[in-house]
N, C-alpha and C positions, 0 to 999 in steps of 0.2 A: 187837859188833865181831867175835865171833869166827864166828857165823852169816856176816856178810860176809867174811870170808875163808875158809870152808868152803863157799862159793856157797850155803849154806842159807838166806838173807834171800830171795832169787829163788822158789826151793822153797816155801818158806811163804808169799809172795805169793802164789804161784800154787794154792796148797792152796786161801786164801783166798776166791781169785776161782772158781775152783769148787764150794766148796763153796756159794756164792752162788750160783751159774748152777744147780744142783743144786736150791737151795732154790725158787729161780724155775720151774722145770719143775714141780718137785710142786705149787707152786702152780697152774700152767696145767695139768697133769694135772686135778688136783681139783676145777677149773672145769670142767674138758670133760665130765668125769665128771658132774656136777653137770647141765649143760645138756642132755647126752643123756639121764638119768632125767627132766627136765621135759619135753623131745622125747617120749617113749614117754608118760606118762602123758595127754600132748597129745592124741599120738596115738590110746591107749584111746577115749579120752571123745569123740572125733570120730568114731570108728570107732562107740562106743554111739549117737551124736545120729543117723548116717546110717543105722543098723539101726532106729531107731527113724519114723526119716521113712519105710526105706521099707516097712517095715509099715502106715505109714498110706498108702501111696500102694496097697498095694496093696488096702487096705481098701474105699478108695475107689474103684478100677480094678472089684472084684467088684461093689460097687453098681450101675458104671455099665450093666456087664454082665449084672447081673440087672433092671435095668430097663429096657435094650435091647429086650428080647425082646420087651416089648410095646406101650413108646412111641415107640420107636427115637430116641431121645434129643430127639423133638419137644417134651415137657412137661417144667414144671419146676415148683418151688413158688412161690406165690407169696408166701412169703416166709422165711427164718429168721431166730429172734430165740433167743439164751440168755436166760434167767432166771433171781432168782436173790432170797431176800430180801423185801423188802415188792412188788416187783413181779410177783413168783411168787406170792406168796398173792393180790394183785386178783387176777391173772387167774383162780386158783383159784375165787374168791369169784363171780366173776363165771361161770363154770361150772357152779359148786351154784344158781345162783339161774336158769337158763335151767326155764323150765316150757312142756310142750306137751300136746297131748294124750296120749291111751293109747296108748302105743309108739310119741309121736311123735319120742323120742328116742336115736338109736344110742350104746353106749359098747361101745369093744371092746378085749381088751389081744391083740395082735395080737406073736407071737414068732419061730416057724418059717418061719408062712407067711402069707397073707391070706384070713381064710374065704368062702368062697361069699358070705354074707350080708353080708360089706363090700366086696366085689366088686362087687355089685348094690348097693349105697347109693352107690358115688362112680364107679362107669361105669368109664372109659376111665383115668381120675384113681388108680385104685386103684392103677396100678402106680406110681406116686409112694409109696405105704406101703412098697412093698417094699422102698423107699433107705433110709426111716426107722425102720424095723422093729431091734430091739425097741421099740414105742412101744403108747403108749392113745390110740385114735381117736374122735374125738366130732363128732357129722352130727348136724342135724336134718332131719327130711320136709320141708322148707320147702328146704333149702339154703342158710339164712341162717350155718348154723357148720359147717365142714368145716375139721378140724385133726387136726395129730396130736402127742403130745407125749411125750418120754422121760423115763417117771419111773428116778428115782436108786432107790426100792426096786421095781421089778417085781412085779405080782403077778401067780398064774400065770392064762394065756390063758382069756378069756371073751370070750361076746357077749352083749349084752341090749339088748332096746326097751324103753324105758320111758316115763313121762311126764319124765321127767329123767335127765342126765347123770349115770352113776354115780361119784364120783371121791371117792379118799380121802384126806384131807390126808396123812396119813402117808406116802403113797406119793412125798410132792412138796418137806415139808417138816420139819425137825426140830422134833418134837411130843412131849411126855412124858420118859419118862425113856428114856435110849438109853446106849450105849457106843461109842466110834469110835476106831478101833486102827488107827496107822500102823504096818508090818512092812517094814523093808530089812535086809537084809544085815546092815547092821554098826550100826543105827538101832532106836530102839521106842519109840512115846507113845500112852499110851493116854489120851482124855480122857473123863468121865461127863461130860451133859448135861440139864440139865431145860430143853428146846426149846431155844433157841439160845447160853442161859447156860449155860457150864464150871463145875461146882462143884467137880471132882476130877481131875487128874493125877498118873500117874505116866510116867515116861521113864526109858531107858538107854540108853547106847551100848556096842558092844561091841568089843574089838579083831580086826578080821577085815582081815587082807594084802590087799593089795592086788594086783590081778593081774597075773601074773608076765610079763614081756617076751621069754624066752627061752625055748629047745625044750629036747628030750630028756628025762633021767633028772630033772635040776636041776626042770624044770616039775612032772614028774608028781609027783613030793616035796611040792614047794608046794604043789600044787592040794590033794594030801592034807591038807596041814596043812590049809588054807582051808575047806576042805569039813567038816572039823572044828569048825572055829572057829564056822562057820555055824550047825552041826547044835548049839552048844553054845548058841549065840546064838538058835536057834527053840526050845531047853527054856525058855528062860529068858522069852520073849515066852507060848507057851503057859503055865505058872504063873500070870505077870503076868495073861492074860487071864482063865484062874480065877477069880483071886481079884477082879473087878471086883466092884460094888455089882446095877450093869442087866442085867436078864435080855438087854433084846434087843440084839444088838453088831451094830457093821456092818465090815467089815473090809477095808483099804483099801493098796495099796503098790505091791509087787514081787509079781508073779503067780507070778513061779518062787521068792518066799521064803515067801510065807501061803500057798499051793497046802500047802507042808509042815507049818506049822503045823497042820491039821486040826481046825477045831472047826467047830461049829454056829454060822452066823451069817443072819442077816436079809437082809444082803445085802456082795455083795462088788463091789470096783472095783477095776483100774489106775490107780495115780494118779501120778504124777510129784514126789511131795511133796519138797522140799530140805530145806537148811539144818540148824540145830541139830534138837532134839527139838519142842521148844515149837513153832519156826514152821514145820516140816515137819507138825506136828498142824495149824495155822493153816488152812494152803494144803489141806491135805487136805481137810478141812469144808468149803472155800470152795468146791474143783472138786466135790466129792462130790454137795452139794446144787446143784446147777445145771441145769436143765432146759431143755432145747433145742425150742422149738418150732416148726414146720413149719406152715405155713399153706398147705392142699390147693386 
């Protein structure tokens, strides 16, 4: 009563209804807020997907350009197939078993360039290797096999004739005992294998920020911090690889994260691997061992 006769009941109504309108704004504050960090992170990752397409395009644009020059884009293959699995080893199988006579058959691992000597075994056609290159080419004198194929370990550049195709499973297929290490940023699994069976994993993730949305002093702090976090995150991946069981590793991820790690490995690949630990190890072995082949 006495609030209504001091006009204070009005007052405190209206305190009321403000403070509500108050609590309504920080709400939609908090939302906006909210939607523009998923906005920017959007954007990152769209920003990495089209950096990453147009790498590939430009990969492809060089191919085209270095095959120009001497089939002027008149030939092509006639055919590509990936492989991968029980039908990577037939056709393996079926490669060890071609026999001809004495150096009736070409194998070549063909990296920088095309040697003279596979020049002359596929004519005109040769400049079709330079698209698929790094690869191992296999011709016989008959011209009944003219292919080319991208082993996942590379071994370094030869030619030979022989009475058979030189090819080594290992070069195509996981054989023996091995090591296979995913490396990203804020990611690490490393799995042992005795040929396509897992008998050992280890995995961790590590805390590393995510990248910053804004300029000036604010960024350059962050990035510091981040590059830390990284640099504490590739100790910890180097150790981990140490101490594996398999002499031979292959090492698989982010180019600009195992580029820093620095060890000795059998062979190395870009691979796109996602997800948690376990199924970014998964995806990695799957693209890793996959062989692309080229029918000349």
């Amino acid at each position: 009563m006495l609030d209504e006769l001091l006009g204070r009941a009005e007052l405190k109504d209206r305190i009321d209804e403000l403070e509500e309108e108050k609590t309504h704004l920080e709400r939609r504050l908090e939302a906006e807020s909210d939607r523009k960090a998923d906005a920017v992170t959007a954007r990152q990752n769209a920003e990495e997907r089209v950096n990453r397409l147009e790498d590939r395009i430009t990969e492809l644009e060089d191919r085209v350009d270095r095959a120009g020059g001497d089939d002027g884009g008149s030939l092509d293959f006639r055919g590509v197939s990936e492989l991968r699995g029980d039908r990577l080893a037939a056709v393996i199988d079926r490669l060890e078993s071609v026999e001809t006579g004495p150096e009736g058959a070409l194998t070549a691992m063909v990296d920088d360039g095309v040697p003279e000597a596979v020049r002359d075994a596929f004519g005109d056609r040769a400049a079709l290797l330079d698209r698929a290159r790094p690869c191992l080419v296999v011709a016989d004198d008959a011209g009944l096999v003219e292919a080319a194929l991208v082993p996942p370990v590379a071994p370094d550049p030869f030619v030979t004739w022989d009475d058979g195709f030189r090819v080594d499973r290992r070069w195509f297929l996981p054989t023996g005992s091995f090591a296979l290490a995913v490396v990203r940023a804020d990611l690490f699994a490393l799995g042992e294998y005795e040929g396509r069976e897992r008998v050992a994993t280890t995995t961790f993730e590590s805390d590393v920020k995510a990248k910053h949305s804004k300029g000036g002093f604010s960024q350059g702090r962050f990035e510091r911090v981040r590059d830390g976090q990284i640099a504490d995150h590739v100790e910890r991946c180097r150790e981990a690889i140490a101490d594996r069981e398999s002499d031979r590793l292959i090492l698989v991820g982010e180019h600009t994260v195992f580029d820093d790690v620095d060890v000795d490995a059998t062979a190395t690949a870009a691979v796109d691997a996602t997800g948690d630990p376990e199924d970014a190890l998964d995806e990695a072995f799957y693209d890793f061992w996959t062989t692309t082949l080229y029918r000349v």
